[in-house]
C-alpha positions in Angstrom: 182.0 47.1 -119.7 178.4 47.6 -119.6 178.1 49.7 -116.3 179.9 52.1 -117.9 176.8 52.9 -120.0 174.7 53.7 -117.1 176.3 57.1 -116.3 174.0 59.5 -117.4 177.5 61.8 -118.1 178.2 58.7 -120.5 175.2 59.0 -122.3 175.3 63.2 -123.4 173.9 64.4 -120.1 175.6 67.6 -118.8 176.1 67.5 -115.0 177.2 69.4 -112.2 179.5 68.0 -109.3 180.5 69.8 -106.6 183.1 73.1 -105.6 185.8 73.0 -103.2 183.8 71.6 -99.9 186.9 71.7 -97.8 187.4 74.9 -98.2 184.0 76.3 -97.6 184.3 74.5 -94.4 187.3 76.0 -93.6 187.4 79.6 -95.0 183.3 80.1 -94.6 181.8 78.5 -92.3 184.5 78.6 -89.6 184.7 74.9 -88.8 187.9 73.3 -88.0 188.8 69.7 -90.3 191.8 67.6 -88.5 193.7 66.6 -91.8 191.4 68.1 -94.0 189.2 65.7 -93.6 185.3 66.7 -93.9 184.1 63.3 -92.7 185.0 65.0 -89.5 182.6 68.2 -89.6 179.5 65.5 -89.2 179.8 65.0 -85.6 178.8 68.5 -84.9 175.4 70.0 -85.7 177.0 73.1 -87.4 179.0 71.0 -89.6 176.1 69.0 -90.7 173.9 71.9 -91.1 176.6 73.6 -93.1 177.3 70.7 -95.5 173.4 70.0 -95.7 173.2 73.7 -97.1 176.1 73.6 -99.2 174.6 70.6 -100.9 170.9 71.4 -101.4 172.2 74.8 -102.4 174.1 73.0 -105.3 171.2 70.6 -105.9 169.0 73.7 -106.8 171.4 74.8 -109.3 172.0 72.0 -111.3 168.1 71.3 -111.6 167.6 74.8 -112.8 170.2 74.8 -115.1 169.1 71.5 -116.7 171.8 69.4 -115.3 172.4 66.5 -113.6 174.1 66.6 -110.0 177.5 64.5 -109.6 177.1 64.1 -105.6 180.2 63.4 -103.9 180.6 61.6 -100.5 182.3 63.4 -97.8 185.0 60.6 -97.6 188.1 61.9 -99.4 190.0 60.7 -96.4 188.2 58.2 -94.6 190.8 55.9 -96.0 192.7 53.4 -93.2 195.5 55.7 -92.8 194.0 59.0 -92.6 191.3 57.0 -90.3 194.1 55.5 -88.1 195.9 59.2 -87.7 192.6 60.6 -86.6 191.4 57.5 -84.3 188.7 56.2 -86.5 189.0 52.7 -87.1 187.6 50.4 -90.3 184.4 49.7 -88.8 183.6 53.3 -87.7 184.8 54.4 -91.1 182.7 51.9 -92.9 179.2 53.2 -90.9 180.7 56.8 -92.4 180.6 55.6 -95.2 177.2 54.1 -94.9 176.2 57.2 -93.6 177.4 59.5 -96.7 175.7 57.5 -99.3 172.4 57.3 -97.4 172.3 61.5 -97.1 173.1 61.6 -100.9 170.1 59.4 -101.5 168.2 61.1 -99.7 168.9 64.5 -101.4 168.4 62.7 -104.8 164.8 61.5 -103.6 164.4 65.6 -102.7 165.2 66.9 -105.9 165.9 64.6 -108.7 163.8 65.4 -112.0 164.0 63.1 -115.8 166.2 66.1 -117.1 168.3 66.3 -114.3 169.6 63.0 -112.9 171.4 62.6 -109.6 174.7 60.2 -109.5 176.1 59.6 -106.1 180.3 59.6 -106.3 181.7 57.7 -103.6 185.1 59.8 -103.4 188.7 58.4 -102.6 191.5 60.4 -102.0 195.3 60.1 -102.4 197.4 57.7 -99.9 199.8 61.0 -99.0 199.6 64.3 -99.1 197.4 65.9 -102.1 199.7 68.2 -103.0 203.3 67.5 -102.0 203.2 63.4 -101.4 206.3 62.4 -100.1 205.8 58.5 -100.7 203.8 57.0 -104.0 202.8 53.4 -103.8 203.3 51.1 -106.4 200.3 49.9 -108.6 200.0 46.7 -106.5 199.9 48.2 -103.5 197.8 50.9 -104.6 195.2 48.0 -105.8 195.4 46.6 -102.1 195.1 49.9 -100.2 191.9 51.3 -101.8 190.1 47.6 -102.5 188.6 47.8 -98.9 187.1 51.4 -99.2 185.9 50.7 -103.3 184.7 48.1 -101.7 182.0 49.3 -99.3 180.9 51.7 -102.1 180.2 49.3 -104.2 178.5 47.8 -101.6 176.5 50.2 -100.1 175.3 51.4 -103.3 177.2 54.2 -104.5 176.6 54.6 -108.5 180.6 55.3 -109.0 183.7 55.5 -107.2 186.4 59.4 -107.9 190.0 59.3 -106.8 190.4 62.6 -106.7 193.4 64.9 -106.2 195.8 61.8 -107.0 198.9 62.6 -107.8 200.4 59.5 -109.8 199.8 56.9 -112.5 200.6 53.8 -110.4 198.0 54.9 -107.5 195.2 55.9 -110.6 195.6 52.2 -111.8 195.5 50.6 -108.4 192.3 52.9 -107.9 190.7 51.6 -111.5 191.5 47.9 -110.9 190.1 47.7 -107.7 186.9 49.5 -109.1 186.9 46.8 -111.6 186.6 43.9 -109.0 184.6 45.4 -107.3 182.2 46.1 -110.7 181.2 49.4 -109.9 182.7 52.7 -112.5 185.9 54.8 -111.5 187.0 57.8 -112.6 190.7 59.5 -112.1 190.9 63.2 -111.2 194.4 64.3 -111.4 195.4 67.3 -109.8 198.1 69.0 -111.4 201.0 71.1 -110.7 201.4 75.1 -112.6 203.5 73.6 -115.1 200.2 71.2 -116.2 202.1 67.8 -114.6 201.3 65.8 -111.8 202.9 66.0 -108.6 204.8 62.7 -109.6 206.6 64.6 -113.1 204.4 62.9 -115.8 202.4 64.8 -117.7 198.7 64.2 -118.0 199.4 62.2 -121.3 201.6 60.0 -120.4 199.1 59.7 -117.2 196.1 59.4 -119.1 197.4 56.8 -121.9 199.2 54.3 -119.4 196.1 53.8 -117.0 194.6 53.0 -120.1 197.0 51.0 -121.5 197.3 49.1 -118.2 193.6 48.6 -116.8 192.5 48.0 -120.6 190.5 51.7 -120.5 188.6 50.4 -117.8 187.6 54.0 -116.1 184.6 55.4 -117.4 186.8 59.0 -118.0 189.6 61.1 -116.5 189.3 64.7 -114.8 191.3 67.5 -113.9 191.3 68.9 -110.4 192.6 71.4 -108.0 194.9 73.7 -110.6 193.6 76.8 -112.5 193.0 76.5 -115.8 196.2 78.8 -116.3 198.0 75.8 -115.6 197.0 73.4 -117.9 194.8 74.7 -120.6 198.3 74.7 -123.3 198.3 71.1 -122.6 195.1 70.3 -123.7 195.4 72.7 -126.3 198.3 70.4 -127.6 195.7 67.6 -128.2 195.9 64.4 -129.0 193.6 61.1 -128.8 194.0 61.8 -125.2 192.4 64.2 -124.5 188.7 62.8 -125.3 188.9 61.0 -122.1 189.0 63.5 -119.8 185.1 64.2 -119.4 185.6 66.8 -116.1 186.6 69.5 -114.8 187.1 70.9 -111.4 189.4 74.0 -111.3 190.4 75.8 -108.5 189.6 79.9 -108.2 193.3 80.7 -107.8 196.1 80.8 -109.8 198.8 80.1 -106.7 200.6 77.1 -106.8 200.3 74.1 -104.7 203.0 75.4 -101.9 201.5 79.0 -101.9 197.6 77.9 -101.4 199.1 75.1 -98.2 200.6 78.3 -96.3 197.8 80.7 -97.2 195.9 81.9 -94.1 193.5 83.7 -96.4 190.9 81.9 -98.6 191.9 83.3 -102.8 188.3 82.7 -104.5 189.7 84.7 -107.8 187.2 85.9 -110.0 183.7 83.7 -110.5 183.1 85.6 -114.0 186.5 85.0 -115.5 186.5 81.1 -114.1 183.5 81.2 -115.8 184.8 82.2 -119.2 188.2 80.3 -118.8 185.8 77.2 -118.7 184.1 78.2 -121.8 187.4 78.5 -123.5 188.9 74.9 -121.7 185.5 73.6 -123.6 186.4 74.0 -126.8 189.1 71.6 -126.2 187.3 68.9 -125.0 185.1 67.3 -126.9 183.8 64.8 -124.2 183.5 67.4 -121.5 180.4 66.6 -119.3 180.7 67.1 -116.1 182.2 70.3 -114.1 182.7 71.8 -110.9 185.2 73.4 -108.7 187.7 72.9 -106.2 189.8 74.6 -104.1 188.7 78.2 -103.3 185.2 77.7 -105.4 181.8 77.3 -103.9 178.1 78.2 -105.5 178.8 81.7 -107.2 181.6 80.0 -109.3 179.8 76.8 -110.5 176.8 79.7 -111.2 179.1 81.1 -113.2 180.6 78.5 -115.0 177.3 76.9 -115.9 176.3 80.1 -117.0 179.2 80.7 -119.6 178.7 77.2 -120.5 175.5 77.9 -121.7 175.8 80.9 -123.5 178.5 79.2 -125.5 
């Protein structure tokens, strides 16, 4: 598939994505998200203003550390469901949608150099809960579900679509075929459990290999999201063919587990330095690493951090 190509993270470029936006909205910046949903902070100034900063801040860092910037729309659930629970129907969701890849150009126009090239990642999250999903839809059904949001990426001119946080193999292949019709590159981020399996049971193998299997390898790679690297780094240390599809990272700071961080009234940002050097270690286990960030708990001192262990290695 030749659009594949055209991801600079494809073609050897290191890149930085983003850290764990919710959660600097949340813990930092004091603003309240129905559902978790950061789509919603835009209809205030102060959330604007705050996701404005937290992205330009982010763009500096990757141009001066000689990466490209990953950019993600604030859309992880601007889906129809989470939409219908908080009153925002397809066509409002679609002008969100709009909205979010318009910013994102606009910040690439701001700050994009040769060396560091600026991707803009229209993000998809999972159907149910992130963490805990108490329903899984089938492949098919998965397909149908995210088609209309892939859709208006592809569209409106997003470079690629993320699902991220998704929690099994059947929704990762819906999310990959519906990419493919609507010919713009996917990429699966899985978010994992302490044990290193998804929320569904599978392991990331057996996750990794049967979206290929199924979609004929149509995502451009695989990532790893929202669990310390505590959690899975003895799977990856296993190996396996596997494992040179996963091309990203995004860890969170904290080593609790998915039913700790959902009760915690307190934001746990660990420790930037040792993220930092747990990356550097996760590295040398992935050959096809290139892009990285953070997730839940992280924001600009950990990706600072990270990029600089990275380097040093």
């Amino acid at each position: 598939m030749k659009y594949r190509h055209a991801l600079p993270q494809l073609n050897g470029h290191k890149m930085l994505t983003e850290a764990g936006l919710e959660t600097i909205l949340v813990f930092h910046e004091g603003i309240d998200l129905p559902l978790f949903a950061a789509f919603k902070a835009l209809e205030t100034d102060a959330g604007a203003e705050a996701i404005e900063r937290y992205m330009r801040q982010l763009a500096k860092l990757a141009v001066q550390t000689g990466r490209g910037f990953v950019m993600d729309t604030p859309t992880w659930r601007a889906s129809s469901k989470w939409g219908a629970q908080l009153g925002v129907d397809s066509a409002d969701l679609k002008e969100i949608h709009r909205e979010a890849i318009a910013t994102l150009a606009a910040l690439r126009q701001d700050f994009e150099t040769p060396a560091s090239p600026f991707v803009i990642n229209g993000v998809v999250g999972p159907h149910d809960d992130g963490y805990a999903p108490a329903t899984q839809l089938t492949a098919a059904e998965a397909h149908t579900y995210y088609a209309e949001q892939i859709q208006w990426f592809s569209e409106l001119g997003a470079d690629m679509v993320s699902g991220i946080t998704i929690t099994s193999i059947s929704e990762a292949i819906g999310i990959v075929r519906a990419a493919r019709d609507g010919n713009i590159p996917s990429v699966v981020s899985f978010t994992l459990e302490t044990d290193g399996r998804l929320p569904s049971g599978d392991t990331l193998a057996e996750a990794v290999r049967e979206v290929d299997a199924t979609t004929d390898a149509a995502a451009a790679y695989f990532m790893i999201n929202c669990a310390h690297p505590d959690h899975f780094r003895q799977v990856l240390a296993g190996g396996g063919e596997w494992v040179n599809r996963i091309g990203g990272l995004r860890a969170n700071a904290s080593r609790l587990s998915h039913a700790e961080l959902d009760v915690a009234e307190e934001l746990d940002d660990g420790d930037p330095v040792e993220l930092g050097r747990l990356y550097r270690a996760l590295a040398g286990h992935l050959p096809n690493l290139s892009v990285v960030g953070g997730c839940c708990g992280t924001d600009y001192r950990h990706l600072d951090q990270i990029c600089k262990a990275l380097d040093a290695a």
